[in-house]
LUMBA-186434 format. One record per residue (C-alpha): x, y, z. Coordinates in steps of 0.2 Angstrom, whole numbers, padded with zeros to 4 digits, always signed. Layout:
BEGIN
XYZ
...
# end
This chain:
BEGIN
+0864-0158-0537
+0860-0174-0547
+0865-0190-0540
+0873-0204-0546
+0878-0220-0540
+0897-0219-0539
+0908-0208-0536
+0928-0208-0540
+0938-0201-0521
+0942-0186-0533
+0924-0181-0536
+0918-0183-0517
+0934-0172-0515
+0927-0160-0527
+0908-0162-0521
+0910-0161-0501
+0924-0147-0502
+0934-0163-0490
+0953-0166-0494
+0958-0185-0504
+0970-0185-0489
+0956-0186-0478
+0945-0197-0487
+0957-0210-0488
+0961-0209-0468
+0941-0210-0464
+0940-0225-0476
+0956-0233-0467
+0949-0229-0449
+0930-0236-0456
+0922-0220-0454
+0916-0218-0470
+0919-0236-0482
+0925-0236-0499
+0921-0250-0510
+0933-0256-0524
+0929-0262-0542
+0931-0279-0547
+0941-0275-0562
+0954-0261-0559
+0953-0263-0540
+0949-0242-0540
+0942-0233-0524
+0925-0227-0525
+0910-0220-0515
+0894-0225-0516
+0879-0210-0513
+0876-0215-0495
+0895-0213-0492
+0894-0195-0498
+0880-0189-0488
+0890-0194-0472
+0902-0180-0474
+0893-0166-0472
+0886-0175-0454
+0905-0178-0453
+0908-0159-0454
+0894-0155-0443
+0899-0169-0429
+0916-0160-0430
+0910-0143-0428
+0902-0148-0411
+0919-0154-0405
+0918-0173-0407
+0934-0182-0412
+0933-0195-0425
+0930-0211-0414
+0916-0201-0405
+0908-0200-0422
+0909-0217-0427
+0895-0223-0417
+0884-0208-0422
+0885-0216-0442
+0883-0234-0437
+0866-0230-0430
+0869-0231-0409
+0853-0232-0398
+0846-0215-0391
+0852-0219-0375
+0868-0221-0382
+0869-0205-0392
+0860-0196-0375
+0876-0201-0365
+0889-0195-0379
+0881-0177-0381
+0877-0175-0363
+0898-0178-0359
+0901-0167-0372
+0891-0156-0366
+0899-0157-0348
+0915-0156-0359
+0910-0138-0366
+0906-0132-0351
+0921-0133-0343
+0930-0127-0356
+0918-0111-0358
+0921-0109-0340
+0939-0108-0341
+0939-0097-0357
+0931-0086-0347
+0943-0084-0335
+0959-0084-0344
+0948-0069-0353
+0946-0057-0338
+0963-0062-0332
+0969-0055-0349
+0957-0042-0349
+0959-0035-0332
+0979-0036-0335
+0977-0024-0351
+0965-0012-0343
+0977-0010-0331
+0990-0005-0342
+0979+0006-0351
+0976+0015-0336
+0993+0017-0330
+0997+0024-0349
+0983+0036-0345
+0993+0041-0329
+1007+0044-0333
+1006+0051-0351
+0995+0065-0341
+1004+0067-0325
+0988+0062-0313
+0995+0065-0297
+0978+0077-0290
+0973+0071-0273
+0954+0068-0275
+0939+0064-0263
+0929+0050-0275
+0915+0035-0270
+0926+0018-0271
+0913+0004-0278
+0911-0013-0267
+0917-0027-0269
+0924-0045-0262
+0942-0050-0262
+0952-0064-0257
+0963-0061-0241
+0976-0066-0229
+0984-0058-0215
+1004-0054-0217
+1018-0046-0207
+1025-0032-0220
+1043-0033-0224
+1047-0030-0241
+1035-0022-0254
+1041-0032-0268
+1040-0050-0260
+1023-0043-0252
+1016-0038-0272
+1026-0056-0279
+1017-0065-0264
+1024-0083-0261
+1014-0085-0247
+0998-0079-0254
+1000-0088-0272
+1000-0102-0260
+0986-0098-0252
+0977-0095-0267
+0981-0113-0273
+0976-0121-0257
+0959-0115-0258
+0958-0120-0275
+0952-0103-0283
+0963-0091-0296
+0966-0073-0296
+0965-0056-0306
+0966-0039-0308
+0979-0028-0295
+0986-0034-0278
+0978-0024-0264
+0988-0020-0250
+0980-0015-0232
+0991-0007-0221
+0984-0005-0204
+0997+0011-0200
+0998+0025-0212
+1013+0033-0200
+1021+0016-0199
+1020+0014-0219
+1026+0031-0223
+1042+0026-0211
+1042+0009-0220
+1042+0002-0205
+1035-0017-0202
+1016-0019-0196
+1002-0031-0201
+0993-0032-0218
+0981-0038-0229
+0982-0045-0244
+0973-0043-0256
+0964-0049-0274
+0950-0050-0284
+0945-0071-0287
+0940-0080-0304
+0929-0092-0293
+0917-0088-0280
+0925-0086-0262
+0919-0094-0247
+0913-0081-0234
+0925-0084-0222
+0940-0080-0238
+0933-0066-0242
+0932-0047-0237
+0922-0032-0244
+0932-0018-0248
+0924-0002-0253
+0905+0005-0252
+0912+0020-0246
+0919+0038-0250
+0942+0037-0248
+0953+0049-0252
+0965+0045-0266
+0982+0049-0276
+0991+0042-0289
+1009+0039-0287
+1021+0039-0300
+1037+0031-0297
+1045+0017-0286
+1038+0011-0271
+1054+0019-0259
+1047+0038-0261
+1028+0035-0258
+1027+0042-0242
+1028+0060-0254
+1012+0056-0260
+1007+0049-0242
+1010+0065-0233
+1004+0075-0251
+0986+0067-0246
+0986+0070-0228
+0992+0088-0231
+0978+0091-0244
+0965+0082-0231
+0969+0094-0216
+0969+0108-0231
+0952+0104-0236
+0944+0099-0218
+0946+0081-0219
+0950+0066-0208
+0959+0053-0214
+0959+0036-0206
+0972+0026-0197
+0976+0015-0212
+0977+0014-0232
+0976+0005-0245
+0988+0003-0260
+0981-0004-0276
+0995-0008-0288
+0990-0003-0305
+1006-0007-0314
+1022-0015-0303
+1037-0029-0302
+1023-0040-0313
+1023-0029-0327
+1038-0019-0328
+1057-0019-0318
+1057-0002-0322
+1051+0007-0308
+1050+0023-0314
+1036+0016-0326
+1028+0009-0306
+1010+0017-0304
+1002+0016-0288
+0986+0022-0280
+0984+0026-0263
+0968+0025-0254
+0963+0030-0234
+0947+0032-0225
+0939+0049-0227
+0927+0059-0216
+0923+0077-0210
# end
């Protein structure tokens, strides 16, 4: 384009693609100065002031706020500008980070449900043999009670909090007595639950690495000792050994839905031969 030496607020408008509305509250905040004329008192912009909205634009696109900006135009020292960029930088970071997490929190959530639809829309109730990848979990040891306040933990949310970390994907339920869980009787557990944030060794556990025996169950949580005794009856069936305990992974419970027919549970035990 050909520039000129003055420009009227409506053709910088027109020019930069930048609203009057704007314009007007950058010339009142002195981040990008009008001048007025000596006869009519109109607002206009000198070349200069038009080229600073486009850096305007760009310093906006980055994430810095107006009064950042300011000491970008009036000319700060290197040092200066190091400092603003490297905070913003650090700014970015932590933001990017926690992005992140609220995106596998969300993510996880929906495959979840996605897997439970799959589920139940095709009855997958087969007891299988299958290879349960590794991985690390957050923990604590409880007495079992209730299955509901055990899955919508108080005490674990607490725990969570105290050790400064966030959580996602199903709750994990160890049960250290498959006789005394198909009885629903009490006994010790471990809770479990994937972390957002790296765990400290000693918060941590592995679960998996190894071949379990598993069933889905369909339904609320009072007749899963059916799909319990399906399992062991299959194992003995088939030549196999379960273990002493299980493990209930809670694909879809009280956190997604109140109706428990909709509840979809897998049930996990040691395997051997």
């Amino acid at each position: 384009m050909k520039y000129k030496d003055r420009y009227s607020i409506g053709e910088v408008s027109k020019i930069c693609n930048i609203s009057k509305k704007a314009l007007r509250y950058y010339d009142k905040i002195g981040l990008i100065n009008s001048e007025r004329t000596s006869n009519n008192n109109y607002r206009y912009y000198s070349n200069e002031s038009l080229l600073a909205v486009p850096v305007i634009k760009y310093y906006k696109q980055m994430g810095f706020k107006l009064d950042e900006m300011r000491g970008f135009i009036e000319g700060n020292a290197y040092s200066a500008i190091k400092r603003s960029f490297t905070t913003k930088i650090d700014e970015l970071k932590k933001i990017q980070e926690e992005t992140r997490r609220m995106y596998v929190s969300v993510k996880d959530w929906h495959d979840l449900i996605v897997e439970a639809e799959m589920v139940i829309e095709n009855n997958i109730q087969e007891v299988a043999v299958k290879y349960i990848e590794s991985s690390d979990y957050l923990f604590q040891n409880q007495t079992f009670n209730n299955i509901m306040e055990s899955i919508i933990n108080i005490e674990f949310t607490n725990y969570v909090e105290k050790v400064d970390n966030e959580i996602t994907g199903p709750v994990l339920i160890n049960f250290s007595s498959v006789q005394d869980r198909i009885e629903n009787k009490t006994q010790n557990v471990i809770i479990m639950q994937k972390t957002l944030k790296e765990c400290k060794d000693d918060e941590k556990m592995i679960f998996g690495g190894q071949m379990m025996i598993s069933c889905y169950h369909i339904g609320p949580h009072e007749t899963i000792d059916e799909t319990y005794r399906k399992i062991k009856n299959w194992a003995i069936n088939h030549n196999y050994k379960t273990g002493d305990e299980s493990f209930e992974r809670y694909v879809t419970d009280y956190w997604t839905t109140r109706s428990t027919s909709q509840f979809v549970t897998e049930v996990m035990m040691t395997v051997s031969r």
